[in-house]
Backbone as XML, in Angstrom:
<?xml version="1.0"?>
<chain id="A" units="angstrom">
  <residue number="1" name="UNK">
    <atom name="N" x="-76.924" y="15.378" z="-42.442"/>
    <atom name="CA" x="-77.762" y="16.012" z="-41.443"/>
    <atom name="C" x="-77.031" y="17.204" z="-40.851"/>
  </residue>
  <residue number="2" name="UNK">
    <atom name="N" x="-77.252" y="18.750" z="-40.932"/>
    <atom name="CA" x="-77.215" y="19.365" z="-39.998"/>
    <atom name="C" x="-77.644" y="19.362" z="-38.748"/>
  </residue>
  <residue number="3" name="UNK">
    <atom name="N" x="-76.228" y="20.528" z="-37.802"/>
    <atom name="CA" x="-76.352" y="19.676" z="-36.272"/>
    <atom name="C" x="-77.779" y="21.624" z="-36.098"/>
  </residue>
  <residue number="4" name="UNK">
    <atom name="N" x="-78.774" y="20.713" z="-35.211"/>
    <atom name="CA" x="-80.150" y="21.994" z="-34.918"/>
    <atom name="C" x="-79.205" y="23.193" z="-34.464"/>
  </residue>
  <residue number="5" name="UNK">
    <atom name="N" x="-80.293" y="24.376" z="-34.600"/>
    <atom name="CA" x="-79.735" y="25.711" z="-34.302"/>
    <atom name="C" x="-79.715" y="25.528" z="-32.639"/>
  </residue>
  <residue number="6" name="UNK">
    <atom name="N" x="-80.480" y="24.701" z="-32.062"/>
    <atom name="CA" x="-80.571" y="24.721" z="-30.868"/>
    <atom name="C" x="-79.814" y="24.577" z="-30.438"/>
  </residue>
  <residue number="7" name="UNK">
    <atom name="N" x="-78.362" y="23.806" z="-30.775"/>
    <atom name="CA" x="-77.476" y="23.227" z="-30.105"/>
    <atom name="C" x="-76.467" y="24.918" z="-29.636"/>
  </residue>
  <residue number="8" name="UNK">
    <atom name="N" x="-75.719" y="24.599" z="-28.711"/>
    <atom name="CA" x="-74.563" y="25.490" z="-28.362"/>
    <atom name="C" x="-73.472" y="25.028" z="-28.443"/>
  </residue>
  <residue number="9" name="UNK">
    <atom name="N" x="-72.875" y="24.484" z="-29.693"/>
    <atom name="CA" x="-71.321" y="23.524" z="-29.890"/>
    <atom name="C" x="-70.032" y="24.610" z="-29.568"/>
  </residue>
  <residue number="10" name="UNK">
    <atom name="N" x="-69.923" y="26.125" z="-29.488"/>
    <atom name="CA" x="-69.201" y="26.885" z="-29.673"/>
    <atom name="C" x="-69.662" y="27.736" z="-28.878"/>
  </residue>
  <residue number="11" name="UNK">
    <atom name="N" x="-70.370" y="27.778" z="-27.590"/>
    <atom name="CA" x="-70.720" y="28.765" z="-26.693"/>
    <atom name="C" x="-69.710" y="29.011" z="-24.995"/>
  </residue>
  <residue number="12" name="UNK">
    <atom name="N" x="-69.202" y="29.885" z="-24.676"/>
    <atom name="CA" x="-68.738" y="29.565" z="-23.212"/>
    <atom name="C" x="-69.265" y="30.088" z="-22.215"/>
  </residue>
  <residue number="13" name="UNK">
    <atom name="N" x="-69.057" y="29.504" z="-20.937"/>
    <atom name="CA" x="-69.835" y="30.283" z="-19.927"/>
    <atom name="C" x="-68.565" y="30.324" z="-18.849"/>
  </residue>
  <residue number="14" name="UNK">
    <atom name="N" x="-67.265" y="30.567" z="-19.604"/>
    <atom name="CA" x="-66.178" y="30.470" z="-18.743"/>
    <atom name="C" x="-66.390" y="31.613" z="-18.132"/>
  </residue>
  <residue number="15" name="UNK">
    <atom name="N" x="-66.960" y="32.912" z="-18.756"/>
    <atom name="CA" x="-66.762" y="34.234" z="-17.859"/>
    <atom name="C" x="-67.680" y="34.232" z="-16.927"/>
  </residue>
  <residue number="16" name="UNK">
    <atom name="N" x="-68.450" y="33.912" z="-15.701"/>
    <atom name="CA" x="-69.372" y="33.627" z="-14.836"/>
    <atom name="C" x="-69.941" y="35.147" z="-14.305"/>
  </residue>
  <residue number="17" name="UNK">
    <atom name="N" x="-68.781" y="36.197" z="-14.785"/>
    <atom name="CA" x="-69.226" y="37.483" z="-14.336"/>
    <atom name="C" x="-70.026" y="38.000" z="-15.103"/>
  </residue>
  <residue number="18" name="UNK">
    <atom name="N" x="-70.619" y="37.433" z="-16.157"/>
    <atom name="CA" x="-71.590" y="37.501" z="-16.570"/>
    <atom name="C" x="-72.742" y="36.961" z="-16.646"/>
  </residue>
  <residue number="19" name="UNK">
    <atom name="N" x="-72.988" y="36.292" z="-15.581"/>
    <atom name="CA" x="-73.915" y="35.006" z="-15.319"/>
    <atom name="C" x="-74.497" y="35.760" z="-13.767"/>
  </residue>
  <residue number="20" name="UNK">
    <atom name="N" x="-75.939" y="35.176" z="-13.505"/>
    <atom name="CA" x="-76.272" y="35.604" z="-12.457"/>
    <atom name="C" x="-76.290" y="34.402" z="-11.934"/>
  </residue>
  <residue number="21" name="UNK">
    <atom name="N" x="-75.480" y="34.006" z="-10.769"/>
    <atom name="CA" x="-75.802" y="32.385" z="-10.500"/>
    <atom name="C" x="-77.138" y="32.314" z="-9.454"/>
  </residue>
  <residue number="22" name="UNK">
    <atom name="N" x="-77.621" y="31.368" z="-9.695"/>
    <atom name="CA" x="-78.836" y="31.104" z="-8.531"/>
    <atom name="C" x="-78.464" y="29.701" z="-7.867"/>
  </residue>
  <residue number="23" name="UNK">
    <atom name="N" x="-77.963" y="29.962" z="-6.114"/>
    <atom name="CA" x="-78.129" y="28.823" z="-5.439"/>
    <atom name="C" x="-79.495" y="27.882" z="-5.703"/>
  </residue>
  <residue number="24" name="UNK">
    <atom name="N" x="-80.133" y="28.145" z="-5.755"/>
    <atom name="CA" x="-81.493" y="27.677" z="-5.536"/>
    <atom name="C" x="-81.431" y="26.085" z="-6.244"/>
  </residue>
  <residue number="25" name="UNK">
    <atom name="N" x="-82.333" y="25.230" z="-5.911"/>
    <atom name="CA" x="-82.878" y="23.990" z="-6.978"/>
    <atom name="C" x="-83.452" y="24.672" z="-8.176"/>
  </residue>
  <residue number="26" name="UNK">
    <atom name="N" x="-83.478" y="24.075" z="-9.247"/>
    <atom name="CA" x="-84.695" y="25.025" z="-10.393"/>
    <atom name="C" x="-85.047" y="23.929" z="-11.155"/>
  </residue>
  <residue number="27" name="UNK">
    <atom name="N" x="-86.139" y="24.302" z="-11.823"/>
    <atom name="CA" x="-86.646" y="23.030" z="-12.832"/>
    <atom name="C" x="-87.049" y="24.125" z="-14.020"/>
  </residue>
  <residue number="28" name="UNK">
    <atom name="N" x="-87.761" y="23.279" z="-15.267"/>
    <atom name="CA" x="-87.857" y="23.332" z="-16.071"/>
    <atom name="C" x="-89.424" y="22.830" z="-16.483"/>
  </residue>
  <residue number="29" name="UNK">
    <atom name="N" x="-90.227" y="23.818" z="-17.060"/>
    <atom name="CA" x="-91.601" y="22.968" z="-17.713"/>
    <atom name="C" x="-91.114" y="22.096" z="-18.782"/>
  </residue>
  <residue number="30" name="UNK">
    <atom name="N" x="-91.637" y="21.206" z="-19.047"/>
    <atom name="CA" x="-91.233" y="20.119" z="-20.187"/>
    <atom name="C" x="-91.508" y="20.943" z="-21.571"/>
  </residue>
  <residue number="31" name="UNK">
    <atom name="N" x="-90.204" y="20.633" z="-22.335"/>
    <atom name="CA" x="-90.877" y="21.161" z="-23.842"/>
    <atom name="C" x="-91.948" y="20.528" z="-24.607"/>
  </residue>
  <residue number="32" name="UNK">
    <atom name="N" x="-93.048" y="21.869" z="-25.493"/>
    <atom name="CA" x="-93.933" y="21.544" z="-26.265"/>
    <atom name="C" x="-93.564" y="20.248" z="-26.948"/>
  </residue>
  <residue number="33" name="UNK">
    <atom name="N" x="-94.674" y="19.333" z="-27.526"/>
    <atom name="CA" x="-94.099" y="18.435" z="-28.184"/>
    <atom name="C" x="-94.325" y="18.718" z="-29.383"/>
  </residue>
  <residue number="34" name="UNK">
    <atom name="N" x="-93.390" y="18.504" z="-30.649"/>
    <atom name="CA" x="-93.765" y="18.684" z="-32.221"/>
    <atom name="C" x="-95.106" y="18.771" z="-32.745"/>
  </residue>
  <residue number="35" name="UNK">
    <atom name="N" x="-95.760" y="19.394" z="-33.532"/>
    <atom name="CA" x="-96.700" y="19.068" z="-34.176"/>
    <atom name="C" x="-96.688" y="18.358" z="-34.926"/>
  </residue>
  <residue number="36" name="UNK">
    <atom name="N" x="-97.507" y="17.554" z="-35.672"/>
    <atom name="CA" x="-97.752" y="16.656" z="-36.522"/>
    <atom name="C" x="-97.062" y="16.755" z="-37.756"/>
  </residue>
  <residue number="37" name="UNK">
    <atom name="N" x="-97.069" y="18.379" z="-38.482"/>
    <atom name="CA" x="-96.366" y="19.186" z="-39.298"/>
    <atom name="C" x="-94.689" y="19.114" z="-39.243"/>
  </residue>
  <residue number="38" name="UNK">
    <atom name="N" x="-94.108" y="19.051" z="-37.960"/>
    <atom name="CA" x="-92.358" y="19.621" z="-38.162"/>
    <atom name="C" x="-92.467" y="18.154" z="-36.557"/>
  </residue>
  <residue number="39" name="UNK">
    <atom name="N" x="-92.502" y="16.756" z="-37.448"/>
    <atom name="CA" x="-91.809" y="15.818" z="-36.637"/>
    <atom name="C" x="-90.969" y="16.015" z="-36.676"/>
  </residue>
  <residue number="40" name="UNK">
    <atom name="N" x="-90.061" y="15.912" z="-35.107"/>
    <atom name="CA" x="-88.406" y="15.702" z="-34.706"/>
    <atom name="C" x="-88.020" y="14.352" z="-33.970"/>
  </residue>
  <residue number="41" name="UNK">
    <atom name="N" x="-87.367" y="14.148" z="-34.971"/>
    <atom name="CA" x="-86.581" y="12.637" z="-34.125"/>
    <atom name="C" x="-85.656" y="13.715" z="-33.004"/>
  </residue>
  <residue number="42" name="UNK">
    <atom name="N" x="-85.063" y="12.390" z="-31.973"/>
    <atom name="CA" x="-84.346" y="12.755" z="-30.739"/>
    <atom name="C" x="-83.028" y="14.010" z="-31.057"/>
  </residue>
  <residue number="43" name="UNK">
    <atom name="N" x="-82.757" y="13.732" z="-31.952"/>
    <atom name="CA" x="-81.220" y="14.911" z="-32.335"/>
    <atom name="C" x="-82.111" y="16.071" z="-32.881"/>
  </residue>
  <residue number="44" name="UNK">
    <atom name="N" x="-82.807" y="16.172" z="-33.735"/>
    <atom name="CA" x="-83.202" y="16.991" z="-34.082"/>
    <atom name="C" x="-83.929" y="17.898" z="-32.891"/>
  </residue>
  <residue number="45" name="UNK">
    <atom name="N" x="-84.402" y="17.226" z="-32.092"/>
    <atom name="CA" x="-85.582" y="17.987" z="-31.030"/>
    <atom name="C" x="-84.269" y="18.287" z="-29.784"/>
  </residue>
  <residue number="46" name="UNK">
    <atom name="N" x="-83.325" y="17.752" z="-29.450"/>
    <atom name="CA" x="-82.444" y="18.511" z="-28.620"/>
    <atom name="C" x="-82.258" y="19.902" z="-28.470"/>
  </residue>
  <residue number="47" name="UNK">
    <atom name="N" x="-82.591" y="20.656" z="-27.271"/>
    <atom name="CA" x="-82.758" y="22.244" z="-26.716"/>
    <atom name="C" x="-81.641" y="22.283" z="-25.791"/>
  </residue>
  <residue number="48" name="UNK">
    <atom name="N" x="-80.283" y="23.143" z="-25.984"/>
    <atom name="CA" x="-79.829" y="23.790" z="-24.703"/>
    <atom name="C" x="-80.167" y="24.168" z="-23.350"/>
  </residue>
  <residue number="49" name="UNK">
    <atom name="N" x="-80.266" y="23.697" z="-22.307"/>
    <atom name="CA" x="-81.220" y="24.518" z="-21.085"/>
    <atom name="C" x="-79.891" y="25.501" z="-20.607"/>
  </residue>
  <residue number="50" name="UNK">
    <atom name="N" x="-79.194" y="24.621" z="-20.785"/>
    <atom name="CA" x="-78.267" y="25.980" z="-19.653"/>
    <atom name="C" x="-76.272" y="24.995" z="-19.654"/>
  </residue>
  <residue number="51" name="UNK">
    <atom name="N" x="-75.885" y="25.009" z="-19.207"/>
    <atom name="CA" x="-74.469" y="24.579" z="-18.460"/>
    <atom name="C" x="-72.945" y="25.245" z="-18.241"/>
  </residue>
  <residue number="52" name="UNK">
    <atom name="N" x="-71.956" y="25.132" z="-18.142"/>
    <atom name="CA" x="-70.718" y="25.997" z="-17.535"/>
    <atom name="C" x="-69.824" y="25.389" z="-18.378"/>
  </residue>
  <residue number="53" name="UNK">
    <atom name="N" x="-68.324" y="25.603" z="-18.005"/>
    <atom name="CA" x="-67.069" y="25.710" z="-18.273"/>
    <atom name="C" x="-66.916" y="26.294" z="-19.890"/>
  </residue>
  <residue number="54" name="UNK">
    <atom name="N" x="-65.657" y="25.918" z="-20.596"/>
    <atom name="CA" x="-65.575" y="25.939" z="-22.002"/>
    <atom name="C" x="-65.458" y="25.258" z="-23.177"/>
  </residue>
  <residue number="55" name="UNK">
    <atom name="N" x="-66.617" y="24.853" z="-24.052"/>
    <atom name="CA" x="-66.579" y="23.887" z="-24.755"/>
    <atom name="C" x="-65.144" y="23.807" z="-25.397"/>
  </residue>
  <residue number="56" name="UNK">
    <atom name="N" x="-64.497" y="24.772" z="-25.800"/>
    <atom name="CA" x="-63.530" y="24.479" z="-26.944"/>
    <atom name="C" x="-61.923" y="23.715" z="-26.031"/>
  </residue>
  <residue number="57" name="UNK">
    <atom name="N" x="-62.064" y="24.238" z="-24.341"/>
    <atom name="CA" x="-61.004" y="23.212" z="-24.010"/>
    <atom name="C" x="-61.484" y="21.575" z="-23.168"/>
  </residue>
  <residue number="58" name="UNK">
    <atom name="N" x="-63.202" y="21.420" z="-23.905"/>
    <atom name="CA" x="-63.458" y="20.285" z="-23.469"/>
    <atom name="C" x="-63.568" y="19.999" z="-22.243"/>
  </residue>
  <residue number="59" name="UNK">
    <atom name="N" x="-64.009" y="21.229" z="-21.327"/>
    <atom name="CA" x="-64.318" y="21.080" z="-19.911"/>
    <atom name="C" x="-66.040" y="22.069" z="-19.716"/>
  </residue>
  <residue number="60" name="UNK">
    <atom name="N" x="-66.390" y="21.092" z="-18.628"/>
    <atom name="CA" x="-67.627" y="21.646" z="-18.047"/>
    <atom name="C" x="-68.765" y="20.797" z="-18.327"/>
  </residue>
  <residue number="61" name="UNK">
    <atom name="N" x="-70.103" y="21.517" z="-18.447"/>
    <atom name="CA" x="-70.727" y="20.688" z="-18.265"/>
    <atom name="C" x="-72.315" y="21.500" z="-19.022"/>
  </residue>
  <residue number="62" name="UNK">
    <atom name="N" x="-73.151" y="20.519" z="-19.710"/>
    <atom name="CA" x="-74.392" y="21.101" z="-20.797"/>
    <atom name="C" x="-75.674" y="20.728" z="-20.303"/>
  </residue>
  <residue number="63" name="UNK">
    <atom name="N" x="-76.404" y="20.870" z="-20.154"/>
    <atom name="CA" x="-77.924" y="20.565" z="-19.904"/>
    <atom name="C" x="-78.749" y="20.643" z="-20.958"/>
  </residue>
  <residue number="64" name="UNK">
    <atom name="N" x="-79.158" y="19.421" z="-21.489"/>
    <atom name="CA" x="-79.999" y="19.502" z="-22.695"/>
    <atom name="C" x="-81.591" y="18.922" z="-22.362"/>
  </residue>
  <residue number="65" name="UNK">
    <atom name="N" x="-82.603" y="18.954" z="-23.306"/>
    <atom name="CA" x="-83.708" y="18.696" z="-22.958"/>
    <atom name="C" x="-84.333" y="17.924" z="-24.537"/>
  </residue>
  <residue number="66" name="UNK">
    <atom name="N" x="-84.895" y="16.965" z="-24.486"/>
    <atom name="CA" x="-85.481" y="17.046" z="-25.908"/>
    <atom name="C" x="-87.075" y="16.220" z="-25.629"/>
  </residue>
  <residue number="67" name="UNK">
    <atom name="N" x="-87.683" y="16.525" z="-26.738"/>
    <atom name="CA" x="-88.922" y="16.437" z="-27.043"/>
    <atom name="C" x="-89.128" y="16.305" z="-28.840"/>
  </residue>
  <residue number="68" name="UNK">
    <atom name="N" x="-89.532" y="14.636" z="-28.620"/>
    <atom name="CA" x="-89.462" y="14.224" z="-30.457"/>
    <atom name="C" x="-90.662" y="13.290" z="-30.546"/>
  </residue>
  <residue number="69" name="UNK">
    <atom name="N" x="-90.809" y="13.132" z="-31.544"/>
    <atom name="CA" x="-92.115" y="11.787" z="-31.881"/>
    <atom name="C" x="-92.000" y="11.665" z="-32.905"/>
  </residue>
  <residue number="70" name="UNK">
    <atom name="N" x="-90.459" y="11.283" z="-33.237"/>
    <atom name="CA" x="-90.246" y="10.621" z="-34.996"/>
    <atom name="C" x="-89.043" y="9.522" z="-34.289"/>
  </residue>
  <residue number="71" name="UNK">
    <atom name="N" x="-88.950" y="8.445" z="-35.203"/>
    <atom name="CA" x="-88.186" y="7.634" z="-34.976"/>
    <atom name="C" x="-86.866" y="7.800" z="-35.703"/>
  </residue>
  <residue number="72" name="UNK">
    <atom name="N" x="-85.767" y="7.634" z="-35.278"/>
    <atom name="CA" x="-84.232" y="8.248" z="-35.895"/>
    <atom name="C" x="-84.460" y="6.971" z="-37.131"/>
  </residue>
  <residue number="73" name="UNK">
    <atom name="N" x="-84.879" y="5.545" z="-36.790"/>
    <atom name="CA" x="-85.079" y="5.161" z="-38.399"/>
    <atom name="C" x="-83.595" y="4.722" z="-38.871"/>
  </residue>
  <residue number="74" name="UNK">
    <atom name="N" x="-82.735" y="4.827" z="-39.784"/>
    <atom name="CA" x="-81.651" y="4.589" z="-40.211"/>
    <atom name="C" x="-80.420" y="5.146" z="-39.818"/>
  </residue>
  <residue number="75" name="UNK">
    <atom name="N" x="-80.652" y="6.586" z="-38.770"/>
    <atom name="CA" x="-79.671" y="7.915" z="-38.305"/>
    <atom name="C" x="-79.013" y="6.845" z="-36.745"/>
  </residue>
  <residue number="76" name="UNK">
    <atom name="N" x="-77.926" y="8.088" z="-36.719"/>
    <atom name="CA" x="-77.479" y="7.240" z="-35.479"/>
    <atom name="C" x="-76.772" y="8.580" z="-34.624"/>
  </residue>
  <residue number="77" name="UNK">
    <atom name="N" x="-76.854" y="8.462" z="-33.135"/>
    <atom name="CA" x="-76.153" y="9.662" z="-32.587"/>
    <atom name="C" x="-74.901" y="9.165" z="-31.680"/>
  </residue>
  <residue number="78" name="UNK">
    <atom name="N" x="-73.634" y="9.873" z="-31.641"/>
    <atom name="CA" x="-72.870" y="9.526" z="-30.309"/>
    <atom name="C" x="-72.322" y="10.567" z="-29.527"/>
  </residue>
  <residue number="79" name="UNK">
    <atom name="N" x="-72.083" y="10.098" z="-28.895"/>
    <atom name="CA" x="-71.934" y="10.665" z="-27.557"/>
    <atom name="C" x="-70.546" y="10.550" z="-27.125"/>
  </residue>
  <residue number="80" name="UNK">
    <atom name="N" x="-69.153" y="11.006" z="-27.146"/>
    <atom name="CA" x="-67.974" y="10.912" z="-26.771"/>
    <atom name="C" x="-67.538" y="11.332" z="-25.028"/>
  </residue>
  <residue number="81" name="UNK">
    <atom name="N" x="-68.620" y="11.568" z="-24.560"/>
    <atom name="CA" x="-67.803" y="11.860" z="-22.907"/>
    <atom name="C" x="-66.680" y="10.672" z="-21.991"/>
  </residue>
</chain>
């Protein structure tokens, strides 16, 4: 299995001076759900929303979102935090 384009495994947001921060609360509309055509189990349907520090020294923090209606079935995902 390839990991989705969606993911950001190699992205940083260490430089913040490039970030516009917003105090504010914020939300998110829920993502579309798959069509019938391009079912996504849970890994596959995982979307980036946003998060900080730098993945590659294993600090900070990711906001993901997903939206699937296939069952992972025999696949398995983990999670190391």
């Amino acid at each position: 299995m390839t990991v989705p384009d969606t993911w950001s495994s190699h992205f940083s947001f260490a430089d913040a001076s490039l970030y516009e921060i917003n105090p504010n609360q914020l939300q998110w509309l829920p993502l579309p759900l798959p069509t019938d055509k391009e079912k996504k189990t849970f890994v596959e349907s995982l979307v980036t929303m946003g998060g900080y520090g730098d993945t590659c020294a294993k600090s900070g923090h990711a906001v993901r979102m997903y939206s699937c209606t296939e069952s992972m079935k025999e696949q398995a995902m983990q999670n190391s935090d």
